[in-house]
C-alpha positions in Angstrom: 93.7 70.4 114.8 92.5 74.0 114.7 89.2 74.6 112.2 88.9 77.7 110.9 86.0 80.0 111.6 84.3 83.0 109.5 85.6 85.0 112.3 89.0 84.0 112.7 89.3 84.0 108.3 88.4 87.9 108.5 90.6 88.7 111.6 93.5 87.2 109.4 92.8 89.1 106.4 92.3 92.4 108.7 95.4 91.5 109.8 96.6 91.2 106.2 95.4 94.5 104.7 96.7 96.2 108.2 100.5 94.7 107.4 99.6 96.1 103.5 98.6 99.0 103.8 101.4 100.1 106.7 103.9 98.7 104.3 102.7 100.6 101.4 102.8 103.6 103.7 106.6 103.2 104.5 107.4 102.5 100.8 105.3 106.1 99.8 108.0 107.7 102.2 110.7 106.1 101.1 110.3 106.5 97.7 110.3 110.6 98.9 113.6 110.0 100.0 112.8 108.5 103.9 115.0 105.3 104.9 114.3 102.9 107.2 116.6 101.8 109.8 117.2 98.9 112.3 117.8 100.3 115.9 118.7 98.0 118.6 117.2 98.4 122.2 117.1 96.4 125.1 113.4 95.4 124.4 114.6 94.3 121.0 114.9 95.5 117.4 112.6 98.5 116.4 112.4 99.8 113.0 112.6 103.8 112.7 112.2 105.7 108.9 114.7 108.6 108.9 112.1 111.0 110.1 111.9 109.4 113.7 108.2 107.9 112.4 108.1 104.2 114.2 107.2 101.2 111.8 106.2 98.0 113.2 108.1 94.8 112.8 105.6 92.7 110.8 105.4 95.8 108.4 109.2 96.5 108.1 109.6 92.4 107.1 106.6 93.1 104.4 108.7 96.2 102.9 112.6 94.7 103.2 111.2 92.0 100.9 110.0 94.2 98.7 112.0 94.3 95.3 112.4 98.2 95.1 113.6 97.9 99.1 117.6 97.1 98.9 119.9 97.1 101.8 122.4 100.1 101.7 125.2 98.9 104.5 126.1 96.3 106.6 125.1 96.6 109.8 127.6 95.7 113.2 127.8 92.2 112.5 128.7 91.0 108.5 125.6 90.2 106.5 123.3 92.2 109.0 121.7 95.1 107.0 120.5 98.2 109.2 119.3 100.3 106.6 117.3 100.2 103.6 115.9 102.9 100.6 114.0 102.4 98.2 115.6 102.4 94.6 113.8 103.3 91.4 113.8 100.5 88.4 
């Protein structure tokens, strides 16, 4: 059983705010028209915005769930999104 320290509680929320604060970076460009896209390389998936600006994994999973964030297409296999934009409500 793991028990929690002060230390490891405020390198989890660093983490937190980290993932926040990069996702509310990509969703300011988005919503200025940017997209963000799904590449496939033989490393694995990266996540690129439309201006070439790289966005990490753990961030690009905080801002597809985001409600403004819908998927545009389907990507090469059915029910695989690629891309996303950001829609106004």
């Amino acid at each position: 059983m793991f028990i929690q320290t002060l230390t490891t509680i405020k390198r989890a929320r660093a983490r937190a705010d980290r993932r926040r604060l990069g996702a509310a970076r990509v969703v300011t460009a988005m919503q200025g028209g940017e997209a963000l896209q799904k590449h496939f390389t033989r490393q694995g998936p990266v996540f690129l915005l439309t201006d070439g600006k790289s966005v990490s994994a753990d961030v690009a999973v905080v801002v597809i769930a985001d409600i403004r964030v819908v998927a545009v297409n389907e990507g090469l296999f059915p029910s695989t999104p690629q891309t996303w934009r950001f829609v106004e409500q």
